[in-house]
C-alpha positions in Angstrom: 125.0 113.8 107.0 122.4 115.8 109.1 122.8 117.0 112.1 120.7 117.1 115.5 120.9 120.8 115.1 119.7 121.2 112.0 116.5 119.3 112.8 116.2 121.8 115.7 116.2 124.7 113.7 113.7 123.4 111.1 111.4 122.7 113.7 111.4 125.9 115.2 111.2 127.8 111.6 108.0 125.6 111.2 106.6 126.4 114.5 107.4 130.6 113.6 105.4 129.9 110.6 102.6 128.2 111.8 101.7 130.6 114.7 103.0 134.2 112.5 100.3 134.3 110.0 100.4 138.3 108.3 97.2 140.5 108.9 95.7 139.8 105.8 95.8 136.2 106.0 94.1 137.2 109.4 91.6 139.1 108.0 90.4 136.5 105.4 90.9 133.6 107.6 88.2 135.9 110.1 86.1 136.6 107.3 85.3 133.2 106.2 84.6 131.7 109.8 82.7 134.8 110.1 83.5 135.6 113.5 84.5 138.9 113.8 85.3 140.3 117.4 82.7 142.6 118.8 84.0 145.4 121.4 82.3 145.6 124.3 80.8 149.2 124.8 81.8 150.7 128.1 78.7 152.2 130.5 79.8 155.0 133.1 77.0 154.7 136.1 76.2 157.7 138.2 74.3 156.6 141.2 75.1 157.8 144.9 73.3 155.2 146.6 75.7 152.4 147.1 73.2 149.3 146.8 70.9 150.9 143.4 74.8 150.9 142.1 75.8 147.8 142.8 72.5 146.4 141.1 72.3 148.6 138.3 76.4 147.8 137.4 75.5 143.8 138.0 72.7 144.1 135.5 74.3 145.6 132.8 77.4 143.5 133.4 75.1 140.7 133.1 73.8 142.2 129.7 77.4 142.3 128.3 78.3 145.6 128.9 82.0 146.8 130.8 80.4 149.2 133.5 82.8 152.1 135.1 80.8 154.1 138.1 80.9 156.9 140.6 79.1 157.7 143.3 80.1 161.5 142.8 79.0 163.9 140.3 83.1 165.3 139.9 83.5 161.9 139.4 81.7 161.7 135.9 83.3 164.4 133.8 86.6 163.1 135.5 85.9 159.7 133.9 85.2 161.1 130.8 88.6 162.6 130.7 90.7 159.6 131.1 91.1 156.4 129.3 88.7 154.0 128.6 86.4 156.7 127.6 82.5 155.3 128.4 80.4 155.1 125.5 77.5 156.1 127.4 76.3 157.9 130.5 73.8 156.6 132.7 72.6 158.6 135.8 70.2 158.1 138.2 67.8 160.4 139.6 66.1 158.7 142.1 67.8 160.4 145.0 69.5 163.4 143.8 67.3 164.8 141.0 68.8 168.2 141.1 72.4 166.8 140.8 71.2 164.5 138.7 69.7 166.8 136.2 72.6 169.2 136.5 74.7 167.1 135.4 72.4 165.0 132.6 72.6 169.1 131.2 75.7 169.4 131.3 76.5 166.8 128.7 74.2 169.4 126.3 76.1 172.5 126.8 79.8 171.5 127.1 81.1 170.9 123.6 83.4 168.2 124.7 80.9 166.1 126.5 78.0 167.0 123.9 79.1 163.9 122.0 78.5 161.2 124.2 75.1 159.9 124.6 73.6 160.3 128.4 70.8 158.3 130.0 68.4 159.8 132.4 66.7 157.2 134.9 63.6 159.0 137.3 61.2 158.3 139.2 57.5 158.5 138.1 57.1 161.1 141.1 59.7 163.5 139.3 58.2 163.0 135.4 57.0 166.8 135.9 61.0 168.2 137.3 62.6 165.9 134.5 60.5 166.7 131.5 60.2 170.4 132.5 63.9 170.8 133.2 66.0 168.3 131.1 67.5 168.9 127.8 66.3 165.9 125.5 68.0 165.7 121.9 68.8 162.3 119.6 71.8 161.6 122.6 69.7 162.3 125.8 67.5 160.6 126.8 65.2 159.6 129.9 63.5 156.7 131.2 60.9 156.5 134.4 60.5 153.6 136.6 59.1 151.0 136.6 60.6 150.2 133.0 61.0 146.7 131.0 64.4 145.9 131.3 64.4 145.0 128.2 63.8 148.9 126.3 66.2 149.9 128.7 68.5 147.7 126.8 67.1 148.5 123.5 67.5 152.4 124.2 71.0 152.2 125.6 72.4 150.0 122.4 70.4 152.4 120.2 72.3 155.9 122.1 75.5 154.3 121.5 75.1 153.6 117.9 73.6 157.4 117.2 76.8 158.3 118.9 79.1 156.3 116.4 77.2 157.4 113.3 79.2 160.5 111.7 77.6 163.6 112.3 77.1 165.8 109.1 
């Protein structure tokens, strides 16, 4: 004779089963559907005018990126020093060019910041400052207003990738 127990127990080894599938199976079960999960790159903003931040953080949140910011230049090499470590720098120059441009450099010079790709935004009244003064390479780069929202799309998801390809 069986027990009430016994059913108990089975049912809960069958439940263990069902919902403990091993990594492989994981893997190949993904594979078929085809739906592997995408990470989310993560933008740090530098922009010291409180309402250009809150717009530029909404639109990229809106674009599908997770958006860290300061309003402080400290602020950015701090973030870059902590965990989750942004995939990509965007700073605004419309207000603090020399600030702005100092610290767009920066990323150039210091070995442990030359890795991660920066973003430049100006002003079309400061394209002579900016192109005279800024360090441009394959992971900086600058964009003037007015732009088309979407190449400033294009141009952030193509810094991120450079900056995931190895370097040889």
């Amino acid at each position: 004779m069986v027990s009430k127990s016994d059913f108990i127990v089975q049912d809960a080894q069958r439940k263990f089963v069902r919902t403990e599938r091993s990594p492989l199976l994981r893997r190949t079960e993904e594979s078929r559907s085809g739906e592997l999960k995408k990470e989310t790159a993560t933008v740090l903003v530098f922009e010291p005018d409180d309402t250009s931040l809150k717009k530029l953080c909404g639109f990229l949140r809106k674009k599908g990126f997770r958006v860290l910011s300061t309003q402080r230049p400290e602020g950015v090499e701090f973030r870059f020093k902590t965990w989750p470590k942004p995939d990509l720098l965007v700073i605004s120059a419309h207000q603090q060019a020399d600030i702005a441009l100092k610290t767009f450099n920066e990323f150039t010079w210091n070995p442990y910041l030359a890795k991660c790709p920066v973003f430049l935004i100006g002003a079309n009244r400061q394209k002579k400052l900016l192109t005279k003064y800024a360090k441009v390479d394959h992971l900086r780069k600058i964009i003037l207003t007015p732009f088309k929202t979407e190449l400033f799309v294009q141009v952030i998801n193509s810094l991120i990738r450079r900056s995931q390809q190895p370097s040889y």
